[in-house]
N, C-alpha and C positions, 0 to 999 in steps of 0.2 A: 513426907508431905507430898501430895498433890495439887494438883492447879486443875480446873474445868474449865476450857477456854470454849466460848461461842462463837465461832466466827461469822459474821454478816456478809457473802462474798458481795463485790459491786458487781454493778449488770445493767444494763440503760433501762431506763424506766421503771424503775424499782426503787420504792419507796423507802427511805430512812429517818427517822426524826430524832436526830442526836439530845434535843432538849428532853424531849418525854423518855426516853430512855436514861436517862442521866439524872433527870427530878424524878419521874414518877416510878421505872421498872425497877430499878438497880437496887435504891431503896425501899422496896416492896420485897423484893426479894431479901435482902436483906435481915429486914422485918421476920419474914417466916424462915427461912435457914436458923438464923439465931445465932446462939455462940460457937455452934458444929463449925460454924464461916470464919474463918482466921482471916483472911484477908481480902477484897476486890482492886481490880486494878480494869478500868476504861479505856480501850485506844481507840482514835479517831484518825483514819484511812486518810492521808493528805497526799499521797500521792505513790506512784510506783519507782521501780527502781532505775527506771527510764528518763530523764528529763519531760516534764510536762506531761506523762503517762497517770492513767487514772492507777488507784491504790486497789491489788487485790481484795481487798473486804474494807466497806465501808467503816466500819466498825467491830469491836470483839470487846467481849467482856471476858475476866480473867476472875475464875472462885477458887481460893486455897481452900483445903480441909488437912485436916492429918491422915486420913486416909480412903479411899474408895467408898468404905462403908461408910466411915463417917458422912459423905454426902451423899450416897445412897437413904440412909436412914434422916439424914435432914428433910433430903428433895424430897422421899418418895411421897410423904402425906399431903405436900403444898403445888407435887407437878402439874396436874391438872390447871390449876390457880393461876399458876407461874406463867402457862405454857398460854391460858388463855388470855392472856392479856399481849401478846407477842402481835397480833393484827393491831393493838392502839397505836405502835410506830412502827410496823414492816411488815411489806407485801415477800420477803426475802426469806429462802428457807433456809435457817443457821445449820451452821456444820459445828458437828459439838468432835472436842476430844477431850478426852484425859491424859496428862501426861506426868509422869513422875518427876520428881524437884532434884538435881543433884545439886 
C-alpha cells in the first residue's frame, strides 16, 4: 500500500481555508479517484514542536491506494480538475510525496 500525502507548508500570509477543503476538495476528490481510494486521512497544523511555535504545514491531506499506479491511473484523467480547484482555499504551493506503508 501507499499513502499520497499533500503537504500545505505555513508561511505568514498565506491563505488556508480548512472548511472548504474539508467540505468541498477532499470530497471532490474523492468523488472522481473512486474506489482506486482506499482511504483519506485530514490533519490540521495546531502547532510546532516548540511550545507556542507555528506548525510546519498548515494542513496535509493523506490518500492510500494499493499501489503507485493505482493512483496514477485514478489521478491522471481528474488531475487537471483536482489541481484547479486548489486556489478555492490556497494561495500555498503543496509539497506532494509518495511514501510506502510498512
Amino acid at each position: 500500500m501507499i499513502k499520497v500525502s499533500v503537504y500545505y507548508p505555513h508561511g505568514e500570509n498565506k491563505k488556508f481555508d480548512m472548511n472548504y477543503y474539508v467540505t468541498r476538495h477532499i470530497p471532490m476528490v474523492v468523488a472522481k479517484l473512486g474506489a482506486a481510494l482506499k482511504k483519506v486521512e485530514v490533519d490540521e497544523g495546531i502547532g510546532g514542536g516548540a511550545p507556542g511555535s507555528p506548525p510546519p504545514f498548515v494542513g496535509a491531506g493523506h490518500l492510500y491506494f494499493e499501489s503507485v499506479e493505482a493512483f496514477q491511473n485514478a489521478f491522471g484523467p481528474h488531475g487537471k480538475e483536482i489541481m484547479a480547484d486548489v486556489p478555492n482555499y490556497t494561495d500555498i504551493t503543496p509539497v506532494i510525496q509518495i511514501s510506502a506503508i510498512r
